[in-house]
N, C-alpha and C positions, 0 to 999 in steps of 0.2 A: 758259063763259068767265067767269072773276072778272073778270078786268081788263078796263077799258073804256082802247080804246088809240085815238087818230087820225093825222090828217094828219103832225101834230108830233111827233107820236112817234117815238124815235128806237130801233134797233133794243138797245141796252142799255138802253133804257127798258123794251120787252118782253123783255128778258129780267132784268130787275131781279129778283135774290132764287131764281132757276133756275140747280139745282146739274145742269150736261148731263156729270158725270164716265161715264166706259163709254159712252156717245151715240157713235155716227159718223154723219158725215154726208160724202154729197159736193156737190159744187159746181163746177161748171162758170164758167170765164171768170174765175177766183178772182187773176185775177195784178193787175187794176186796177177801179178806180170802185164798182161796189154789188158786185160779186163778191169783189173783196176786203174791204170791209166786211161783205160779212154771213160770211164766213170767219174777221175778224178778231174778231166779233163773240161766235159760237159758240165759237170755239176759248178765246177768255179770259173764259168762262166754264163750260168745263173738259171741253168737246167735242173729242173725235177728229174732224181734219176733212182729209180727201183733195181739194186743190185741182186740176182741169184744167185744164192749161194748154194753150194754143199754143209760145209760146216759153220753155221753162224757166229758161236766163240769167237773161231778162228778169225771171220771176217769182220765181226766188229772190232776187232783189236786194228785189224790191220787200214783199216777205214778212218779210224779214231782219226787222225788227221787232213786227211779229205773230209770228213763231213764238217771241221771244222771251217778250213778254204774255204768251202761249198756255203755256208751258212754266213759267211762277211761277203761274199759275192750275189748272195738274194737266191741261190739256189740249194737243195737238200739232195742227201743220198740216206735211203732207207734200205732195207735188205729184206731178200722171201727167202725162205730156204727151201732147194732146190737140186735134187739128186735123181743128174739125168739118166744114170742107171736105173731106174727105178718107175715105171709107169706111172705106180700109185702115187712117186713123191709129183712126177709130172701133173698127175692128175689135180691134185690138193695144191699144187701150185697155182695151175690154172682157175680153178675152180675159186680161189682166195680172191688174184688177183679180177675173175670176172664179177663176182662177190661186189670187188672194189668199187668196180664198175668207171674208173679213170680211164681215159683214153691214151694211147700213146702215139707220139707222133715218130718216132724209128724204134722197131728190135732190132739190138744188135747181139747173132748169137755167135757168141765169143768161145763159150766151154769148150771145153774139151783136152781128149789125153790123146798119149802119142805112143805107141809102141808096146804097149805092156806085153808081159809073156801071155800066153794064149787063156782067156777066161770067160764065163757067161756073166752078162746080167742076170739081176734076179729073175727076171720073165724070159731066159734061155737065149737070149743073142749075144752075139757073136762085140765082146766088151765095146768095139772101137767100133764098131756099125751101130749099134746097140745105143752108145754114150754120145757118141758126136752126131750123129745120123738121127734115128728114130726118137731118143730123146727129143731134139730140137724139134722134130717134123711133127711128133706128139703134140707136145707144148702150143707151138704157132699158130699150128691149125686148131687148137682149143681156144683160143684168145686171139684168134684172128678178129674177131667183130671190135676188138679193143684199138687194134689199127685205125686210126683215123683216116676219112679218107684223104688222098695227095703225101699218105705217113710213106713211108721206108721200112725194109729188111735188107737186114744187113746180115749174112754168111759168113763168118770168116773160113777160107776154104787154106789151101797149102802150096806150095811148089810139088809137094809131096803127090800133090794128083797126079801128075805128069807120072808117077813109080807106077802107075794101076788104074784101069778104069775100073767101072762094076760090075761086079756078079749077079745077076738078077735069078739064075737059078741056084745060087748056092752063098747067098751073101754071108752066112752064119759058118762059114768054114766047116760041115756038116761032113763033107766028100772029099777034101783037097787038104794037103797037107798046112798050116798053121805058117805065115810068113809077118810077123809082126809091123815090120815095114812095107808091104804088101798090105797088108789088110788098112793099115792106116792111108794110102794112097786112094783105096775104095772110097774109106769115108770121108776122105776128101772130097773125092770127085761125086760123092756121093751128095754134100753140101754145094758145090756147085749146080749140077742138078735140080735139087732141092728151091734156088734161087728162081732157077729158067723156069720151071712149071709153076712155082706160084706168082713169080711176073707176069707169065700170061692166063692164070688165072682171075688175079686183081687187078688189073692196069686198066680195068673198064671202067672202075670208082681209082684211080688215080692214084695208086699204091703202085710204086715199083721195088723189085727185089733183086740185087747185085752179089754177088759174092764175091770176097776178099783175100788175098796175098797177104799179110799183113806185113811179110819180110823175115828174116832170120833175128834174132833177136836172144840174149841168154837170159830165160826165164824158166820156170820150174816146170816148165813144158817137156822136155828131154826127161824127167827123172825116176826114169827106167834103165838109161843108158850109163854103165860107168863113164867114167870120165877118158879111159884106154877108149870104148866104144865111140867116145863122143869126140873126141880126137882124131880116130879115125873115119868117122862118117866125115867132118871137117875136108880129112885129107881127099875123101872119095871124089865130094862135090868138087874141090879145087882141080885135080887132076880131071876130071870129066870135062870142067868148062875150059880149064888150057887145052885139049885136044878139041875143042870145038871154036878154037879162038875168040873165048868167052872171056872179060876182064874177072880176075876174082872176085866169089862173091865177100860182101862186105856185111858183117853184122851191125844191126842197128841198136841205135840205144830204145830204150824201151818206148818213151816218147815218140822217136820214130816209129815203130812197129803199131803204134795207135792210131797215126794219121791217116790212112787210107780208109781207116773203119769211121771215122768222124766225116771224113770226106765226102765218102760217101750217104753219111747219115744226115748230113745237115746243110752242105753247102753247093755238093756237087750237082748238076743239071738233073733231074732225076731222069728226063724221057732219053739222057744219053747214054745212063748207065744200065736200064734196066733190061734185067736179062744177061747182063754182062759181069764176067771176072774182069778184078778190078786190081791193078798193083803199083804202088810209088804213086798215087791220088794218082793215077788213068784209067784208061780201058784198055786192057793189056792186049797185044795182038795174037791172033791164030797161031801155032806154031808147034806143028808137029813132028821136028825133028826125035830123032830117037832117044836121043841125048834125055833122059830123066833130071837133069838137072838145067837145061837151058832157061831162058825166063820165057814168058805168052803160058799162054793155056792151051790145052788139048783140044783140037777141037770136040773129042769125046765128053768131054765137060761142059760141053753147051749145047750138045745134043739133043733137039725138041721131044725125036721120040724116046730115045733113050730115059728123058725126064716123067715124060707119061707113064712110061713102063714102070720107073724107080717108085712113081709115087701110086698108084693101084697095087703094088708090091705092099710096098709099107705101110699104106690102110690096110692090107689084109695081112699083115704081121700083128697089128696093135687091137684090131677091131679080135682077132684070135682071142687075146691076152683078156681082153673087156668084155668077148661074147657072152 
């Protein structure tokens, strides 16, 4: 790693002076907030980048001026549409892009929601294990052969993992009472996870897999929460990190909140990150104070066996759904 990148740094700051022409990448959740910034990011600086979306409308509108950037820079952003609640949309995704038969050299999975009141996917899980979790693990592992080899996967995981590890016998809230923010700390940690076992899966053909912090940030991520809610989670976090003599935390601007996932996708060491939660472009350290909001990772989130277990769980969640 030449460059030494942090908190502030914004993601054309890490990639200042990086020519990504012939690069593809894709990207999950690409239609608003860090998803479309680190889309818009890569691509005008002269990447091939494949956006998934939910709602395509929606996301070419919102695109309309990054594919322009992207397209005076020597690089494009195209869109699949992509509804990670949804096996089959996963499936028809996957199945398009192996169709395509294009390689990519980082996925970065970006989607995902945050707290909804307690709901099923179409195929019965548990919304926020279901949408951030199994979607993605669906997806990656159907278009894994598309990973080139020496590519990247990129997780974007939470602070929010530190609220919850995972449930391996009850992930789908089936027996336990419904805790929204709870259940989203799971499928955090659950993306984390997710990283550690398919890092030492593929790092034989030279694919490493990180998950990412991406930072606090005000994008349409929260919009479950009124703004009374949202105000005081604000206040929660504050007050938790002054009693751990913690500086406040500091929201980023959007740009910020995208550097760590580029960081990691394009320019960071791969053999240093992989396996590794990653936040402010590092490897964030161990730190398992009680404190749910201090900054490091759990060590439960990089858990080798814990990740074995997550992922024989979740092939015999999806392989259920396709038997």
């Amino acid at each position: 790693m030449t460059a030494k990148f942090g908190a502030k740094s914004t993601a054309d700051d890490v990639l200042s002076g990086v020519d990504l022409k012939g690069k593809r990448f894709l990207v999950t959740g690409a239609s608003s907030g860090i998803g479309l910034e680190t889309a818009r990011s890569l691509s005008a600086h002269g990447a091939i980048v494949v956006g998934a979306v939910r709602d395509l409308a929606k996301a070419e509108r919102a695109i309309a001026p990054v594919r322009d950037a992207a397209r005076e820079a020597g690089g494009s952003l195209a869109l699949i549409e992509l509804d990670l609640a949804s096996l089959q949309s996963v499936r028809a995704c996957a199945d398009k892009l192996l169709a395509d038969g294009q390689p990519f050299d980082a996925i970065i999975a970006n989607a995902g929601i945050m707290a909804p009141p307690f709901g099923r996917t179409v195929d019965g899980f548990e919304l926020q294990f279901g949408t951030n979790h199994l979607g993605h693990f669906a997806l990656i592992n159907r278009i894994e052969p598309l990973l080139a080899d020496n590519g990247r996967l990129v997780m974007l995981s939470s602070q929010a993992h530190r609220v919850a590890d995972i449930d391996i016998d009850d992930p789908n809230f089936a027996h336990q009472t419904y805790d929204p923010f709870v259940a989203y700390g799971r499928s955090k940690t659950a993306n984390s996870l997710f990283a550690v076992e398919f890092d030492r899966r593929h790092a034989g053909r030279g694919v490493r897999a990180a998950s990412v912090m991406p930072g606090n940030s005000l994008t349409d991520l929260p919009r479950h929460f009124s703004q009374e809610e949202l105000q005081g989670l604000f206040e929660t976090v504050g007050k938790a990190r002054a009693e751990a003599g913690l500086p406040p935390a500091e929201l980023k601007e959007i740009g910020q909140a995208a550097a760590t996932s580029v960081w990691a996708a394009v320019v960071a060491d791969q053999a240093g990150i992989g396996g590794q939660y990653l936040e402010d472009c590092a490897v964030a350290p161990v730190n398992d104070t009680p404190n749910p909001f201090s900054d490091g990772v759990r060590s439960y989130a990089l858990d080798a066996g814990k990740a074995e277990q997550l992922w024989a769980k979740s092939k015999a969640l999806i392989d259920a759904v396709f038997r």
